[in-house]
C-alpha positions as CSV (number, residue, x, y, z in Angstrom):
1,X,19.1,74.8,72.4
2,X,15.5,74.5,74.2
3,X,13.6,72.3,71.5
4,X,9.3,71.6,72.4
5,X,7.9,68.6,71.2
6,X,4.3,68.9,70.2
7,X,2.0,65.7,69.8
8,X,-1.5,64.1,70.2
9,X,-3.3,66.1,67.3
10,X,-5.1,63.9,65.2
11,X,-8.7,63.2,63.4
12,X,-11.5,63.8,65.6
13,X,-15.3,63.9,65.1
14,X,-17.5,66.7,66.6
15,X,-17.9,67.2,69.6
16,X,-15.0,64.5,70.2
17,X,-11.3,64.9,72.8
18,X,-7.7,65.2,72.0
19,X,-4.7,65.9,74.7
20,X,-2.2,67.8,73.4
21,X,1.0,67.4,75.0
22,X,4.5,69.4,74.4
23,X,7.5,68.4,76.3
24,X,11.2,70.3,76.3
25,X,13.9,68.7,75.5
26,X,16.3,70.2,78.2
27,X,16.2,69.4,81.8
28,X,17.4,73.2,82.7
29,X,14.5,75.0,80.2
30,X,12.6,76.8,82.7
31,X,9.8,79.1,81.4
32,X,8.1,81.4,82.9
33,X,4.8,81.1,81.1
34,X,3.8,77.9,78.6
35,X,1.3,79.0,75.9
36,X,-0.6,76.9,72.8
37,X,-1.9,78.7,69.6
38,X,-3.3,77.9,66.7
39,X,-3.4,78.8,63.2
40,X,-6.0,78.0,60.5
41,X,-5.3,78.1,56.9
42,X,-5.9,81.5,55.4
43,X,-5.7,83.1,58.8
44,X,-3.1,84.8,61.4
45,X,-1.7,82.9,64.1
46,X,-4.0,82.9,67.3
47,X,-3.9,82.8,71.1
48,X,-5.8,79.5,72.7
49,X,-4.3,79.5,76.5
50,X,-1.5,80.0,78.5
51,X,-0.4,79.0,82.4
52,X,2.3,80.6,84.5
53,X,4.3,77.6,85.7
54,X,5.3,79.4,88.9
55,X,1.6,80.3,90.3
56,X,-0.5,78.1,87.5
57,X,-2.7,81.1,86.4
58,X,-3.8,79.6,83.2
59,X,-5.9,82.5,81.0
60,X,-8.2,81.3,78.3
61,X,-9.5,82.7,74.8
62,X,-13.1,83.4,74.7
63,X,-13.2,80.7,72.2
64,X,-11.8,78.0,74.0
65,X,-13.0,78.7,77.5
66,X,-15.3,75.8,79.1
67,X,-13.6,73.5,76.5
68,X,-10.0,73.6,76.6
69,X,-7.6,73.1,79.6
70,X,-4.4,74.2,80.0
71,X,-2.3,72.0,82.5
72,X,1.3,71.4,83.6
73,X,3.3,68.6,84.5
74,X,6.6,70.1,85.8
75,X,8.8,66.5,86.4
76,X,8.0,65.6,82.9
77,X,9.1,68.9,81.8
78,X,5.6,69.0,79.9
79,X,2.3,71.1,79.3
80,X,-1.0,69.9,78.0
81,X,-4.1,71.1,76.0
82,X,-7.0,69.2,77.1
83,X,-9.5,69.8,74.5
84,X,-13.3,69.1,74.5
85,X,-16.4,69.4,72.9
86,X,-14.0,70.0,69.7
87,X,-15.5,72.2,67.0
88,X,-15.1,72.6,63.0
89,X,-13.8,76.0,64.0
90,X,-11.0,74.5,66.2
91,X,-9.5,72.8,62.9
92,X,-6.1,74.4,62.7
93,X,-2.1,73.5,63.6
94,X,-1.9,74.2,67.0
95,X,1.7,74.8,68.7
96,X,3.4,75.1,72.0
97,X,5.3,78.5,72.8
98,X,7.5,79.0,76.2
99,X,8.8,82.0,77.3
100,X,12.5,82.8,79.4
101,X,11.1,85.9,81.0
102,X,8.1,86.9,83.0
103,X,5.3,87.9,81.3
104,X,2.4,89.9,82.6
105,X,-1.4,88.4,82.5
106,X,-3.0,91.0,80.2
107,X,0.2,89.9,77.6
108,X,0.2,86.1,78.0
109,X,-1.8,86.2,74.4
110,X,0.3,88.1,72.2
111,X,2.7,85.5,70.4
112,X,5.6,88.5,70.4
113,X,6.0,87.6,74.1
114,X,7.1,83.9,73.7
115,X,10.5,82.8,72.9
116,X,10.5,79.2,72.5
117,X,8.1,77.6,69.8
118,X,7.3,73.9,68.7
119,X,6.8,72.6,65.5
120,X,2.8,72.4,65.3
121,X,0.9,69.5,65.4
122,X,-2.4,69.4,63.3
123,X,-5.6,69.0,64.7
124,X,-8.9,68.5,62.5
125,X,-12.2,68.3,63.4
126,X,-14.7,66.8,60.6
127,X,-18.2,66.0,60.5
């Protein structure tokens, strides 16, 4: 069974970096589209950004956009979040999704979509 690793959340100041990375644990896992959201306390899980791995159209939420980064690194079988300019707001547990079929662009944000999710790995931004 596909398993993704999340890691590199941590403690950073405003306006601070963090790389988020999530690897898969099986050489044959090949997604269609690699996603990260993110979920606060007290609120519903939310869409960050996604990348096709076939064409590397990444898509970006409003929120994030400027900031964050979405990359691949298909040897290493991993996906990263490059995050910048980090925000109080951007304080939440942020995990890795994959999906086994295609998905189309206007759907790579709805969570229902993805069939493969990572544990979470919290991320906290403090003054």
């Amino acid at each position: 069974q596909v398993q993704l690793v999340e890691s590199g959340g941590g403690l950073v100041q405003i306006g601070g970096s963090l790389r988020l990375s999530c690897a898969a644990s099986e050489r044959t896992f090949s997604p269609y589209t690699m996603a990260w959201f993110r979920q606060a306390p007290g609120k519903e899980r939310e869409f960050v950004a996604a990348i096709r791995l076939g064409t590397s159209h990444t898509s970006y939420a409003d929120s994030v956009r400027g900031r964050f980064t979405i990359s691949r690194d298909p040897p290493k079988r991993t996906v990263y979040l490059q995050m910048n300019n980090l925000k109080p707001e951007d304080t939440a547990v942020y995990y890795c999704a994959g999906s086994a079929s295609h998905i189309i662009v206007s759907a790579m944000g709805m969570s229902r979509m993805y069939d493969y999710w990572g544990q979470g790995t919290q991320v906290t931004v403090s003054s």
